[in-house]
C-alpha positions as CSV (number, residue, x, y, z in Angstrom):
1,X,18.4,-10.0,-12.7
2,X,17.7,-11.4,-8.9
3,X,14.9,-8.4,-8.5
4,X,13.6,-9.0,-12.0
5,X,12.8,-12.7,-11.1
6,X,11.7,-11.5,-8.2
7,X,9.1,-9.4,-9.8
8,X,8.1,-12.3,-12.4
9,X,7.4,-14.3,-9.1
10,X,5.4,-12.1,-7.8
11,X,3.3,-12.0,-11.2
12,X,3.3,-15.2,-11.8
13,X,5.9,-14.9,-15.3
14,X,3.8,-11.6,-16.3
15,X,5.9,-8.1,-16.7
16,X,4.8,-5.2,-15.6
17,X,3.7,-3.6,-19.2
18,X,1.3,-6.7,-19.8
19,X,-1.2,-4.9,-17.0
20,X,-1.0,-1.1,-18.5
21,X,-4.8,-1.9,-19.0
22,X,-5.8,-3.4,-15.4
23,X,-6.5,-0.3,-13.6
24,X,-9.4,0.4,-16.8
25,X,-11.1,-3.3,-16.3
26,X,-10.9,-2.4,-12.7
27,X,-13.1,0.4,-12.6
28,X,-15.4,-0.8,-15.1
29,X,-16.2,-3.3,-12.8
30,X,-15.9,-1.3,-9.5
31,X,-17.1,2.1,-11.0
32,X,-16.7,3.2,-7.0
33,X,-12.9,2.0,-7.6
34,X,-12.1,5.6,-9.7
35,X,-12.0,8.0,-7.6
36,X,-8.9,6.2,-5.7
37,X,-7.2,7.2,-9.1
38,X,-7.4,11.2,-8.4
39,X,-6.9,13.8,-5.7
40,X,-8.5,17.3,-6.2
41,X,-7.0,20.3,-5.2
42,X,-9.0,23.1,-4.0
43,X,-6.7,26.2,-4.2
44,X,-6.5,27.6,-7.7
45,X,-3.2,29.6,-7.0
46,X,-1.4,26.1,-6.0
47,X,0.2,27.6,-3.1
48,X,-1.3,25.2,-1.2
49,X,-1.5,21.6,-1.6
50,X,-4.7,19.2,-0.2
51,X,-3.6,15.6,0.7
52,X,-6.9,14.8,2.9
53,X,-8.3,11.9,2.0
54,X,-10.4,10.3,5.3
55,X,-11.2,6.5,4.0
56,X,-7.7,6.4,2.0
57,X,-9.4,6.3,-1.8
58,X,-7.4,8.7,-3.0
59,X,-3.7,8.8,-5.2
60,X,-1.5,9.1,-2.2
61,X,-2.9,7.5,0.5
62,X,-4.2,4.1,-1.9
63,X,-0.3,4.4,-3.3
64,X,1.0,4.2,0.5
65,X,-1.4,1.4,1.4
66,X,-0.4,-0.7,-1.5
67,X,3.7,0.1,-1.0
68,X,3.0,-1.1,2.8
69,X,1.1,-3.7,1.8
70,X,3.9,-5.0,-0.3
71,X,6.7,-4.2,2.6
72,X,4.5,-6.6,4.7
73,X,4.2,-9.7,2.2
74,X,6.7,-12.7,2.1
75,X,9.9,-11.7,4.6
76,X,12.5,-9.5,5.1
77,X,15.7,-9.9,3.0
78,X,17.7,-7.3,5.1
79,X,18.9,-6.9,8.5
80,X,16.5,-4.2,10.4
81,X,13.8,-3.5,7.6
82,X,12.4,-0.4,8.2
83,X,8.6,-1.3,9.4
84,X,5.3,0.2,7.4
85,X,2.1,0.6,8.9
86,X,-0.9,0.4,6.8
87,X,-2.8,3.5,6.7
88,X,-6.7,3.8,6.7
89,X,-7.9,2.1,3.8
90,X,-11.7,1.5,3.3
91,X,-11.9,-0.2,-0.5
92,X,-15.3,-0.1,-2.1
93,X,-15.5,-4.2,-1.8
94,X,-15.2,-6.6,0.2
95,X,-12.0,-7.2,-1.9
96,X,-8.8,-9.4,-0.7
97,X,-5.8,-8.5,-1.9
98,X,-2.9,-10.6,-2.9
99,X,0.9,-9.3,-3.7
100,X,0.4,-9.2,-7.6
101,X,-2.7,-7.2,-7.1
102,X,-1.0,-4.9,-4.5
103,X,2.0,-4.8,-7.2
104,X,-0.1,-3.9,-10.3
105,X,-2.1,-1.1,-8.6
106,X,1.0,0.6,-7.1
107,X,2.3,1.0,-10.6
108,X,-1.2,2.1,-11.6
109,X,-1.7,4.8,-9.2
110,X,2.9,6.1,-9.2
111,X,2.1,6.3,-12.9
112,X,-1.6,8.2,-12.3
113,X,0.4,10.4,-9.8
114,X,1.9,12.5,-13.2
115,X,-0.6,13.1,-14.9
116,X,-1.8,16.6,-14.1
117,X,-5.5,16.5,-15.0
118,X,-5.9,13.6,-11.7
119,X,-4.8,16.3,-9.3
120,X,-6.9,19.1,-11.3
121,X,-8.4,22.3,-9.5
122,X,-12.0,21.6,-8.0
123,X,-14.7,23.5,-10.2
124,X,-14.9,26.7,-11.3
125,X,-11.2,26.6,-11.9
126,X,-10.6,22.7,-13.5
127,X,-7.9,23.1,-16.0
128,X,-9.1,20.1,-17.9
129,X,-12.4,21.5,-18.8
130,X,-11.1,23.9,-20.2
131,X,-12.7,23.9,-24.0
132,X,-9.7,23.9,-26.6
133,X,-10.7,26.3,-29.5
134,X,-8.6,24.3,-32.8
135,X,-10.3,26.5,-35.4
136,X,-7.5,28.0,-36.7
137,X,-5.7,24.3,-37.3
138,X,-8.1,22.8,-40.2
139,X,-6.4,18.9,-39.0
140,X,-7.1,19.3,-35.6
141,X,-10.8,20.1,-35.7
142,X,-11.0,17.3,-38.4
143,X,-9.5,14.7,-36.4
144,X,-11.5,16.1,-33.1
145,X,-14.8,15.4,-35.3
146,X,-13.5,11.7,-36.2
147,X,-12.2,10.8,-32.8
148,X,-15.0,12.9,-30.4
149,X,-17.6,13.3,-32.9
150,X,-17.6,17.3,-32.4
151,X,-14.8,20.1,-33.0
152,X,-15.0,21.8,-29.2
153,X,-13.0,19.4,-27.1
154,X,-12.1,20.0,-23.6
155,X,-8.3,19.9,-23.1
156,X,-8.2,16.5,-21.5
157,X,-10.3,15.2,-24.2
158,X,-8.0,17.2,-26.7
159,X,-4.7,15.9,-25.2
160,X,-5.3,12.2,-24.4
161,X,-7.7,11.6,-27.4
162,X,-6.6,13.0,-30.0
163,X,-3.2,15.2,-29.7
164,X,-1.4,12.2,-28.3
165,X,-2.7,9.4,-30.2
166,X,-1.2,11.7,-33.1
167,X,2.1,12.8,-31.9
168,X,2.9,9.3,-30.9
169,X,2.3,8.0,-34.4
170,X,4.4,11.0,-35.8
171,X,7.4,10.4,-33.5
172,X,6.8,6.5,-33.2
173,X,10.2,5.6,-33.5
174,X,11.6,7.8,-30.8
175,X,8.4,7.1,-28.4
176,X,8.8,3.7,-28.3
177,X,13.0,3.7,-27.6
178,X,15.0,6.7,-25.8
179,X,11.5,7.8,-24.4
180,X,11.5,4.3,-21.8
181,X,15.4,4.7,-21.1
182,X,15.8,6.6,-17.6
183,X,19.4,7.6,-18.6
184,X,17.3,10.4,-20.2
185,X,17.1,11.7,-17.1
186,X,20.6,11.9,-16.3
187,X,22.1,12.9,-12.7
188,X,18.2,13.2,-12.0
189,X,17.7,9.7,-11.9
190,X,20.5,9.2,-8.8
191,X,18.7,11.9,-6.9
192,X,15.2,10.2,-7.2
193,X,16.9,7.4,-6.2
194,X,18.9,8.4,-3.0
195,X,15.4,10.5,-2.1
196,X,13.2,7.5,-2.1
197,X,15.7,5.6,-0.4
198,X,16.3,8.4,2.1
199,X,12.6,9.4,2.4
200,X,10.3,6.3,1.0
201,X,7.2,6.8,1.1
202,X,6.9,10.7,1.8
203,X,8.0,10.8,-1.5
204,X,4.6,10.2,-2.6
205,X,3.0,13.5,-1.8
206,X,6.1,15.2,-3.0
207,X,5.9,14.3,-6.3
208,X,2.1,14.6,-6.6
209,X,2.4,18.2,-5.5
210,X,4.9,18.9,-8.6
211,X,2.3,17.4,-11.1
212,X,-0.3,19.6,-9.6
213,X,1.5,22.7,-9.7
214,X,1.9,21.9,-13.7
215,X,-2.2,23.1,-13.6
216,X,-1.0,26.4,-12.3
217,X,1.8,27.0,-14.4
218,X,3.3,25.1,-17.3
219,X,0.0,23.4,-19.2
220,X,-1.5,26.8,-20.0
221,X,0.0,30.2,-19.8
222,X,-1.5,33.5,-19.9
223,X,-0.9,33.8,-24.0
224,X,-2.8,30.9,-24.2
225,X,-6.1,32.7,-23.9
226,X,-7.7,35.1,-25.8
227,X,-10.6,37.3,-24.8
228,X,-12.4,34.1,-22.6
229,X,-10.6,33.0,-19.7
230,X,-12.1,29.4,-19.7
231,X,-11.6,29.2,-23.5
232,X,-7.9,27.8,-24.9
233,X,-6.4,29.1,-28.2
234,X,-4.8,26.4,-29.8
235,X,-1.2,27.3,-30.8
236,X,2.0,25.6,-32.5
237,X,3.5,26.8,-29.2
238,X,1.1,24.9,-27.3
239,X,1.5,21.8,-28.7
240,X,5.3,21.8,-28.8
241,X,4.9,22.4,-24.9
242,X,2.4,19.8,-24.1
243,X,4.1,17.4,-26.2
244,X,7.3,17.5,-24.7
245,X,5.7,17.9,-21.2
246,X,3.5,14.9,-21.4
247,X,6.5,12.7,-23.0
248,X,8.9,14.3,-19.5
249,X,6.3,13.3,-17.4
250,X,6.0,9.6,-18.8
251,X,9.6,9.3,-18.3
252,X,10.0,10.6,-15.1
253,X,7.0,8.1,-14.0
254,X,8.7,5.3,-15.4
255,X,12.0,6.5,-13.6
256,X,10.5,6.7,-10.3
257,X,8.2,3.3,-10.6
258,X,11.2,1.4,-11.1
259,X,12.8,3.0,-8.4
260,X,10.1,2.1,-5.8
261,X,9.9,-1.4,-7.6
262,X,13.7,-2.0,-6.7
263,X,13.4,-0.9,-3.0
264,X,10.3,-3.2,-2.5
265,X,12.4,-5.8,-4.5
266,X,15.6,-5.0,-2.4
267,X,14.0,-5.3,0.9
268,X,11.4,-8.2,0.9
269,X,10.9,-11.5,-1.0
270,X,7.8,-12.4,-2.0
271,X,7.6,-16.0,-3.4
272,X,4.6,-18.8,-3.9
273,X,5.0,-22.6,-2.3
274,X,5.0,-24.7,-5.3
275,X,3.2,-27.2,-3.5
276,X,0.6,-25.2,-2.2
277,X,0.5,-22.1,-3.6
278,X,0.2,-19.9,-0.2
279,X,2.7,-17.2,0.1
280,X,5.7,-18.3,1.5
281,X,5.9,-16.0,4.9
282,X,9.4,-17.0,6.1
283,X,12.8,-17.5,5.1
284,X,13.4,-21.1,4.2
285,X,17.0,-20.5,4.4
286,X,17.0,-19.0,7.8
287,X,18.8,-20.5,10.6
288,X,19.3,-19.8,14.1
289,X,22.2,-17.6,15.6
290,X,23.7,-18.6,18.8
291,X,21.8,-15.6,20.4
292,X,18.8,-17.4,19.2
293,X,20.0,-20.6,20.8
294,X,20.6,-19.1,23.9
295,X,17.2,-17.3,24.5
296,X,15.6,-20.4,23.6
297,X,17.5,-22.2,26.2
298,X,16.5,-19.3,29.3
299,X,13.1,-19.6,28.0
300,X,13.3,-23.6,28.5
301,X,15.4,-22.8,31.5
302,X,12.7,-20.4,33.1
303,X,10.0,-22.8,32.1
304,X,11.1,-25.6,33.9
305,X,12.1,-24.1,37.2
306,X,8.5,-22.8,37.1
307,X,6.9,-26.1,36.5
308,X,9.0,-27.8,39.0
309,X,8.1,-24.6,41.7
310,X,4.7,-25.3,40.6
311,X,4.8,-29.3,41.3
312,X,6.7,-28.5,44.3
313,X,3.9,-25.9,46.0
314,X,1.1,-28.9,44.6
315,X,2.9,-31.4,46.8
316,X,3.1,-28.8,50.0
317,X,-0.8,-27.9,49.6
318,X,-1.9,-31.7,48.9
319,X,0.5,-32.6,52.4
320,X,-1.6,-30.0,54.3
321,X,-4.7,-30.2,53.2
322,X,-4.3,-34.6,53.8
323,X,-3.0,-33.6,57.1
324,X,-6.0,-31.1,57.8
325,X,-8.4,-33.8,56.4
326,X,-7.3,-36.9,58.9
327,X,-7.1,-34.6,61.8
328,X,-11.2,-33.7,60.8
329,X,-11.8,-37.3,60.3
330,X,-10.2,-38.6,63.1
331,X,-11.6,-36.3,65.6
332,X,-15.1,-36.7,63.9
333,X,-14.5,-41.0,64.6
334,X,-13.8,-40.0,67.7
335,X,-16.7,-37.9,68.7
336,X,-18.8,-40.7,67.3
337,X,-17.2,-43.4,69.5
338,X,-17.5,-41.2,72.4
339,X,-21.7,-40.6,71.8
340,X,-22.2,-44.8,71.0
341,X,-19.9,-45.1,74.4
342,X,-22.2,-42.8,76.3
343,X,-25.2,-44.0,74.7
344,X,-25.0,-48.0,76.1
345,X,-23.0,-47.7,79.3
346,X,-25.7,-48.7,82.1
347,X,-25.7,-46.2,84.4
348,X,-25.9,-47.7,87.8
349,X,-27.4,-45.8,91.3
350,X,-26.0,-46.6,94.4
351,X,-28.0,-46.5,97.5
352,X,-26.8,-47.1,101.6
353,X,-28.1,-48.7,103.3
């Protein structure tokens, strides 16, 4: 309950479900803003798995930003916090980020992280344009003319427009209760956990490389083609398989969001002044530990013994230089007396006689 007020502080009484659209709004007004949503992968055997991203607008480097940017905000709840550095970061805007916005697009981007087709292979190989021949399901390429407006849908456009939309509304009642419940995932869910509390945020490419190597092996199989290798065969097999994949996937993303969520929840607290509204940057409930007292008193203690050997040397240099000044003065008095002297003393010649 203390980490779920915690969260509702952070956005300002909102849950995290009432921003499921943001991330869309987002690039619609930042169309530059999308490709921080993807990571492309250029080896087509996934043996290999590309993390570059130089300016930091891409899945795993904009997901570390925002987790560090959230470790920074507010203060520490724990003794020792482990310390994040930002990483390179160059946003299309000039665009200042507050907590809730930090929040909202780290959930945006952990939940883009499992969905295969934003960590497709780099053309000739993308998985997701892939065309999806549904000829042989009369349905299918009736519902692919009323949702695309044409019957030769890519796969992404197959699965996200109109399989899903469908398979949801035939299972509705399962998809909208056991499917959010992590327990689904059994021991799983314990080891996510300890591994993100063991690892943080190298978890991040970890589980982006899994969903990528779902474009190598489990979307399509060999039996999935026919005679053209960048045409799919649409098969009850096929659907079965992507329908329980994408509904695994959603869960596992909802497990592992709310395990990142509790960690940053766990570790920092990230409140508003009532009063002013600025984020509250230290613990109001803080208060100093004898060793605290005691530094502060050397520090006092160091500070005054060098002001007073500081007044101490002023005195010394003013003594010297007023003694070095009324010696000059003096002997300057004196060589004037001794000129005026000089100057009107008759001088009188004396002659025998």
């Amino acid at each position: 309950m203390e980490r779920l007020r915690r969260l509702k502080v952070i956005l300002r009484g909102h849950d995290l479900v009432d921003y499921t659209w943001w991330a869309g709004e987002v690039i619609k007004r930042i169309p530059e803003s999308a490709r921080l949503h993807k990571q492309p992968q250029k080896d087509n055997t996934c043996v290999t798995f590309d993390s570059s991203c130089p300016d930091g607008m891409c899945l795993i480097e904009g997901s570390k930003y925002f987790f560090a940017f959230l470790m920074k905000s507010g203060y520490a709840i724990t003794s020792n916090p482990t310390k994040f550095d930002l990483p390179p970061f160059r946003y299309p805007k000039n665009v200042t980020f507050t907590p809730a916005d930090a929040l909202k697009y780290l959930m945006v981007l952990l939940a883009d992280m499992h969905y295969p087709f934003n960590l497709d292979l780099d053309e000739p190989y993308s998985v997701a344009h892939k065309k999806v021949d549904v000829s042989a399901y009369p349905m299918w390429e009736s519902l692919c003319m009323e949702k695309l407006g044409h019957a030769q849908p890519t796969l992404e456009e197959f699965i996200s427009i109109v399989f899903m939309p469908h398979y949801i509304h035939k299972n509705e009642d399962s998809w909208y209760g056991a499917w959010t419940n992590v327990e689904v995932l059994g021991s799983r869910y314990k080891v996510e956990q300890e591994s993100f509390n063991r690892n943080t945020w190298d978890n991040f490419e970890i589980w982006a490389t899994e969903t990528a190597n779902l474009n190598c092996a489990m979307i399509i199989t060999r039996n999935d083609y026919k005679d053209d290798p960048n045409k799919i065969i649409l098969s009850d097999s096929l659907m079965e398989r992507l329908g329980l994949l994408v509904r695994f996937q959603i869960v596992l993303a909802g497990a592992r969001i709310a395990i990142v969520m509790n960690y940053i929840l766990s570790h920092r607290e990230i409140a508003y002044c009532a009063k002013t509204g600025l984020l509250i940057e230290k613990n109001p409930n803080d208060r100093w530990s004898m060793d605290d007292i005691w530094f502060s008193a050397l520090i006092l203690a160091f500070c005054g013994i060098c002001a007073a050997g500081a007044y101490v040397l002023f005195l010394v240099v003013r003594s010297i230089y007023k003694r070095n000044f009324k010696t000059h003065v003096d002997q300057a008095l004196q060589g004037w007396r001794d000129r005026r002297k000089k100057k009107y003393t008759p001088h009188l010649d004396l002659h025998d006689d």
